[in-house]
C-alpha positions in Angstrom: 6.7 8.7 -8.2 7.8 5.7 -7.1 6.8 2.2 -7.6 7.7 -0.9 -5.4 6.9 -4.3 -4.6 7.2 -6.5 -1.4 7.3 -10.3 -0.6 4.7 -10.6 2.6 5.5 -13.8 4.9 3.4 -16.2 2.5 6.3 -15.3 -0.3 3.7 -12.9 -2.4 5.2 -9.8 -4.3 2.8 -7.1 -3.4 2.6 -4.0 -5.7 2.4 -0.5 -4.3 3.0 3.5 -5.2 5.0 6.0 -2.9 4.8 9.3 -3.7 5.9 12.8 -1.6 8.5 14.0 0.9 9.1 11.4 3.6 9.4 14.1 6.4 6.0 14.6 6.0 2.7 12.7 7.5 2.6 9.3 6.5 -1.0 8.4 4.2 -1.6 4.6 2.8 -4.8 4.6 0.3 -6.4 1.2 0.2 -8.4 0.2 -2.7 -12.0 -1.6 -2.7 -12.6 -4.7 -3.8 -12.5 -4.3 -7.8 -10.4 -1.9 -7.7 -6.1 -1.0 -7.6 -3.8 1.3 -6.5 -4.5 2.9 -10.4 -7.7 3.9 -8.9 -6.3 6.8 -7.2 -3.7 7.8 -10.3 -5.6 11.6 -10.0 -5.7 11.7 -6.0 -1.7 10.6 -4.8 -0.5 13.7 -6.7 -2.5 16.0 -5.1 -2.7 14.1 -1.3 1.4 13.8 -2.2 1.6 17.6 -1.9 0.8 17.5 2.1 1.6 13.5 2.7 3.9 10.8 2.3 1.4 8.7 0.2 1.8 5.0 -0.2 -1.0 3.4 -2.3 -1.0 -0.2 -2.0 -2.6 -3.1 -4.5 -4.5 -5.9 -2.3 -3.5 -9.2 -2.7 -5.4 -10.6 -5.9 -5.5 -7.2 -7.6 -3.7 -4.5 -9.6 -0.4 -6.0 -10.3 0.1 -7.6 -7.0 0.1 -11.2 -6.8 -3.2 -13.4 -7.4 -2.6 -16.9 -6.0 -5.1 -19.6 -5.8 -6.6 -19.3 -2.4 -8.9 -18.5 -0.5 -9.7 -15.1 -0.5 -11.3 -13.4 2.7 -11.2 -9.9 4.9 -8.4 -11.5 7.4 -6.3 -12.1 4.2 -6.4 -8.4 3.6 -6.1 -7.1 7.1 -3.1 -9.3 7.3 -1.8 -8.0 4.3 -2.2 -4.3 4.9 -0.2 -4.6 8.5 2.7 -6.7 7.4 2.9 -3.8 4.5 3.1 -0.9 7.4 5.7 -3.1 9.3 7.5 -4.5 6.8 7.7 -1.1 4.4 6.4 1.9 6.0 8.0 1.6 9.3 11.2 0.8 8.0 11.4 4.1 5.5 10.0 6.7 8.5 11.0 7.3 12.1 7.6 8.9 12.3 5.1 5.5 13.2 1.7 7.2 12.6 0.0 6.7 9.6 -3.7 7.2 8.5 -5.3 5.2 6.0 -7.9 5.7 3.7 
């Protein structure tokens, strides 16, 4: 169980979990609005058993980050592909990923 952070390109430490064997499948569990990567505490040791699981807290939630700004879906799609390029494709040779 591994815990991590990451700076995105606006300078914002991002919070996220990896757990499992890195030769197998890549998984990234995305929270909901309300919600953080301690949402799926019961589910990435289970999913860990068949995946390489990376659960991620959003900017503005869990312990990532919560700047003053404005918050909106683009801010959060942004966020979750700097995260695969910036993290999961530098830990795995293997570039597919599916995300829940």
């Amino acid at each position: 169980h591994i815990g991590g952070s990451e700076n995105t390109k606006a300078t914002h430490s991002i919070n996220y979990l990896s757990m499992g064997d890195t030769t197998k499948p890549t998984l990234l569990l995305v929270h909901g609005f309300g919600a953080s990567s301690y949402h799926f505490r019961y589910n990435i040791p289970e999913l860990a058993k068949d995946y390489h699981v990376y659960a991620i807290d959003m900017l503005g939630f869990g312990w990532s980050d919560k700047p003053i700004m404005d918050y909106d879906a683009s801010v959060w799609r942004d966020q979750v592909i700097e995260f695969i390029d910036q993290v999961i494709h530098t830990e795995k040779e293997d570039k597919s990923i599916a995300i829940a």
